[in-house]
PyMOL CGO cylinders between C-alpha atoms (Angstrom):
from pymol import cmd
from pymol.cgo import CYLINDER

trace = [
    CYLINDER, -5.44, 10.37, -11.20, -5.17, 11.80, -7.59, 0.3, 1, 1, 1, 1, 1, 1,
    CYLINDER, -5.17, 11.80, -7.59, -2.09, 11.33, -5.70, 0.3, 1, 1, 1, 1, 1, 1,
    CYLINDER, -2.09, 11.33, -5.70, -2.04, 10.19, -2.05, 0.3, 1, 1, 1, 1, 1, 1,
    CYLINDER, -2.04, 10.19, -2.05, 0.62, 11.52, 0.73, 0.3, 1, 1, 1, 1, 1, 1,
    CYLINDER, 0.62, 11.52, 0.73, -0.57, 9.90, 3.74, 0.3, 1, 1, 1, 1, 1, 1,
    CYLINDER, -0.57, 9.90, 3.74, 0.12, 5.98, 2.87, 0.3, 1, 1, 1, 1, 1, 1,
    CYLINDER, 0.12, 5.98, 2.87, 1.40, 4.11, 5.97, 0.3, 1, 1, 1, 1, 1, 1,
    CYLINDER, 1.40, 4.11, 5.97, 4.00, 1.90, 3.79, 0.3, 1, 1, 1, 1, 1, 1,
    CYLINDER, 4.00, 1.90, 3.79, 5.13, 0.87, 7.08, 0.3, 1, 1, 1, 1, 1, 1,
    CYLINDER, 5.13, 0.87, 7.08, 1.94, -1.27, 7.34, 0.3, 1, 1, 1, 1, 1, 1,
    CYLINDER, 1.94, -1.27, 7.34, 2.16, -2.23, 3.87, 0.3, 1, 1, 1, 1, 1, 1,
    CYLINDER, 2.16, -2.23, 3.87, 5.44, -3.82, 4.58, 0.3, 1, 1, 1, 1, 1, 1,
    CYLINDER, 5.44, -3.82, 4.58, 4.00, -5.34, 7.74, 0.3, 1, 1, 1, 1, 1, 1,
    CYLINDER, 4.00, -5.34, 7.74, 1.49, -6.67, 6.35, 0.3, 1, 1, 1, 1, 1, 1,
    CYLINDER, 1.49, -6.67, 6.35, 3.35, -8.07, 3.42, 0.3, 1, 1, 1, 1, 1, 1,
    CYLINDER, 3.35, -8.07, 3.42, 6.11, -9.74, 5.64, 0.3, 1, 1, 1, 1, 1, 1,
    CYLINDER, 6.11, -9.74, 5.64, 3.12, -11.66, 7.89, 0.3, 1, 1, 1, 1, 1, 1,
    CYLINDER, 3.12, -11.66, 7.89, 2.15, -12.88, 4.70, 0.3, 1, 1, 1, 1, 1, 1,
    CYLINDER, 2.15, -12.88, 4.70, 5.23, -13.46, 3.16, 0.3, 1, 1, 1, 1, 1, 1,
    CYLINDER, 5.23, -13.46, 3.16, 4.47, -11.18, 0.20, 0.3, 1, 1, 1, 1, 1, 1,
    CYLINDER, 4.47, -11.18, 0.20, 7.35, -8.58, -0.89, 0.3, 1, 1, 1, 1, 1, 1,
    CYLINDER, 7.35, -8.58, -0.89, 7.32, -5.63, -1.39, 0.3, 1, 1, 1, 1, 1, 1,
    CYLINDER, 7.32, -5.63, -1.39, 9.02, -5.83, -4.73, 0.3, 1, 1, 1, 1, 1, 1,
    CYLINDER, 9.02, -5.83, -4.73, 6.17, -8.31, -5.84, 0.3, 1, 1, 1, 1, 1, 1,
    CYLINDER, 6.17, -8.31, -5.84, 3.14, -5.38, -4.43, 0.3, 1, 1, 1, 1, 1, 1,
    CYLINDER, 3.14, -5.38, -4.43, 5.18, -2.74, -6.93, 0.3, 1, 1, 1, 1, 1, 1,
    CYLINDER, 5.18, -2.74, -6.93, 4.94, -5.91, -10.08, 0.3, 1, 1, 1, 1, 1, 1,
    CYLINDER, 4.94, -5.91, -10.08, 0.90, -5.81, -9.40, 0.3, 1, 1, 1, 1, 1, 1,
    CYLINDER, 0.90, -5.81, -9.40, 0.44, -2.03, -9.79, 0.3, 1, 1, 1, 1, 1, 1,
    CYLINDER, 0.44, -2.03, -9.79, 3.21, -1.82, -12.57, 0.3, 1, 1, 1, 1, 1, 1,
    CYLINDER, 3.21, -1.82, -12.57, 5.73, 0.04, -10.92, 0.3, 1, 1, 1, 1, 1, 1,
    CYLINDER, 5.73, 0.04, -10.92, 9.56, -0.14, -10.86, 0.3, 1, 1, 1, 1, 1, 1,
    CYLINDER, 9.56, -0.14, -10.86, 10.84, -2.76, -7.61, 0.3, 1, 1, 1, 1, 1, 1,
    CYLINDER, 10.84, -2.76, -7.61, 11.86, 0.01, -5.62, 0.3, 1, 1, 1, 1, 1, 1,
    CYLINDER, 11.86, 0.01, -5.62, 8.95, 2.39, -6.05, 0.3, 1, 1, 1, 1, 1, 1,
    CYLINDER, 8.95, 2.39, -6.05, 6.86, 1.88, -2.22, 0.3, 1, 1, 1, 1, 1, 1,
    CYLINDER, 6.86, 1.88, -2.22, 10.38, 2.27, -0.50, 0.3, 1, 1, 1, 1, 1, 1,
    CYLINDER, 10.38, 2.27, -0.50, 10.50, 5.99, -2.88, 0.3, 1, 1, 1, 1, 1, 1,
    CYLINDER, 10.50, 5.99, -2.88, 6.48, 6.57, -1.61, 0.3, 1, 1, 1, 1, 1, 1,
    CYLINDER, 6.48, 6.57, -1.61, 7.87, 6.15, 2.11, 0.3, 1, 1, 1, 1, 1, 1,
    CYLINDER, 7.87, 6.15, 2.11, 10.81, 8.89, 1.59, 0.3, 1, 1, 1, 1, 1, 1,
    CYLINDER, 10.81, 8.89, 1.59, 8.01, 11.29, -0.16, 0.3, 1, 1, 1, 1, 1, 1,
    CYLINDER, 8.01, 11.29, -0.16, 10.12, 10.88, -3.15, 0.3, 1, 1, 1, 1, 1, 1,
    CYLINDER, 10.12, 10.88, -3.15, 7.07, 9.19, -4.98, 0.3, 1, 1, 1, 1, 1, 1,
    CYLINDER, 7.07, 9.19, -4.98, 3.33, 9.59, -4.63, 0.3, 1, 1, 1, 1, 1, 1,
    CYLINDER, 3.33, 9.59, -4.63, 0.69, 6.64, -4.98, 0.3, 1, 1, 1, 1, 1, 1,
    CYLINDER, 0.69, 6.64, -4.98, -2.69, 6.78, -6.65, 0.3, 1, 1, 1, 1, 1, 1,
    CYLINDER, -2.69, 6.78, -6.65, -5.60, 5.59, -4.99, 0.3, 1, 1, 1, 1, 1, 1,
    CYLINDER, -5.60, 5.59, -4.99, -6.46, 2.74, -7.82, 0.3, 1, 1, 1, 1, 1, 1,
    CYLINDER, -6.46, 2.74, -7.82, -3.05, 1.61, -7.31, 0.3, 1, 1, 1, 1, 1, 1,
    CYLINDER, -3.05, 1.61, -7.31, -3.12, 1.57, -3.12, 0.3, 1, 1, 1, 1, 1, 1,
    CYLINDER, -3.12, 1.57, -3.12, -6.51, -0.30, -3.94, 0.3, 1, 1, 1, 1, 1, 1,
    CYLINDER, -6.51, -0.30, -3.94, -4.48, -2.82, -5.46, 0.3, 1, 1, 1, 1, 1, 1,
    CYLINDER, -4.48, -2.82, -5.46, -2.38, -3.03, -3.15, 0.3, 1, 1, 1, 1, 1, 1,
    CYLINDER, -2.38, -3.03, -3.15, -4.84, -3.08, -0.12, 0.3, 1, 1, 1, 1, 1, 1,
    CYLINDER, -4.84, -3.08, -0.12, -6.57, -6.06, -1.82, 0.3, 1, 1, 1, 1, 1, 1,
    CYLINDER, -6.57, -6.06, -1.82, -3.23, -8.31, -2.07, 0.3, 1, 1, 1, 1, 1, 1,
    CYLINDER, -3.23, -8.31, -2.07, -2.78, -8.02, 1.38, 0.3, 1, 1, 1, 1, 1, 1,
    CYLINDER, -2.78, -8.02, 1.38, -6.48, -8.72, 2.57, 0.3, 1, 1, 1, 1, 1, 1,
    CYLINDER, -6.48, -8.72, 2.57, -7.21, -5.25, 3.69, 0.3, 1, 1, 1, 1, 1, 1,
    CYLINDER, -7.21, -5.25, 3.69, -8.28, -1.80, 2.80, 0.3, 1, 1, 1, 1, 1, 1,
    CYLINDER, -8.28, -1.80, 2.80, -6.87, 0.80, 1.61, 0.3, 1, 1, 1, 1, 1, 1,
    CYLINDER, -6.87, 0.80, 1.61, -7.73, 3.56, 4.61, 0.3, 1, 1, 1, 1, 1, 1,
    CYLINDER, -7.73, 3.56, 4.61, -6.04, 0.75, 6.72, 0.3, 1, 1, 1, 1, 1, 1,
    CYLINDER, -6.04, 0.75, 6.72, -2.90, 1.36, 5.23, 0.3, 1, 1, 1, 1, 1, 1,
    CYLINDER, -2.90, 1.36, 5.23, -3.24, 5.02, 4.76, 0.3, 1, 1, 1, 1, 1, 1,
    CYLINDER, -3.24, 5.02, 4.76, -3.90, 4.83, 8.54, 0.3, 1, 1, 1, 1, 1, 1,
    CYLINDER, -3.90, 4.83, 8.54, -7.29, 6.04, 9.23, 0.3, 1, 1, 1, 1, 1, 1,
    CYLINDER, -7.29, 6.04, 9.23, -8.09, 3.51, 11.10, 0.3, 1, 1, 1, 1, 1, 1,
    CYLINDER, -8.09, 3.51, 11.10, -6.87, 0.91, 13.12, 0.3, 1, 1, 1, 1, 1, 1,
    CYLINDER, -6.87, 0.91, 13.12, -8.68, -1.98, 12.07, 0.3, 1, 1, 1, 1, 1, 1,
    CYLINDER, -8.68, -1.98, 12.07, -7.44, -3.84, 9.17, 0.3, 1, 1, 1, 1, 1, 1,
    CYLINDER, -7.44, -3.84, 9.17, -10.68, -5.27, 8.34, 0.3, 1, 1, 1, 1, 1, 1,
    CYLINDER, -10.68, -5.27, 8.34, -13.15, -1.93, 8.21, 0.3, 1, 1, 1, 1, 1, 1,
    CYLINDER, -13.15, -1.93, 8.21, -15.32, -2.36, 5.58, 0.3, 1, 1, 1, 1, 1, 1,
    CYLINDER, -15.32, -2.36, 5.58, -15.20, 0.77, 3.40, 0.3, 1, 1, 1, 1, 1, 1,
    CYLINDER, -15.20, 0.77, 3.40, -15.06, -1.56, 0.30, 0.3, 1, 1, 1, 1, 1, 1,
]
cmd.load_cgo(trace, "trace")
C-alpha cells in the first residue's frame, strides 16, 4: 500500500469545516484512530492513497485536490 507525503490536510480540514464534517468523523471512514489526519499534517503519520480516496469522496472532491496538485476542487481525475 503506497504511502503519500504531500496531502494538503489543511484543505481537508477546510473542506470539512464548509461542510460541517470533522475531522475526527473523515479518520472513522478510513478506520483510523480520531487523531490520525492532525499526526499526517506533523509528518508523524503517512496516508495511503485508497484511504485519501476515501476521504476525497466525503468531501465532494478529489484526491490530487487535496494533495494540492491542483487548484480546482472539482478536476476530474476520477
Amino acid at each position: 500500500m503506497d504511502k503519500l507525503h504531500n496531502v494538503d490536510v489543511d484543505r481537508i480540514k477546510q473542506l470539512a469545516k464548509a461542510q460541517g464534517i470533522t475531522l475526527t468523523y473523515l479518520c472513522k471512514c478510513i478506520n483510523k484512530y480520531s487523531t490520525f489526519l492532525a499526526c499526517v499534517r506533523l509528518g508523524k503519520d503517512s496516508i495511503s492513497a485508497s484511504e485519501l480516496a476515501i476521504i476525497a469522496d466525503k468531501l465532494g472532491t478529489t484526491p490530487t485536490y487535496l494533495m494540492g496538485e491542483t487548484d480546482d476542487p472539482q478536476a476530474s481525475d476520477r
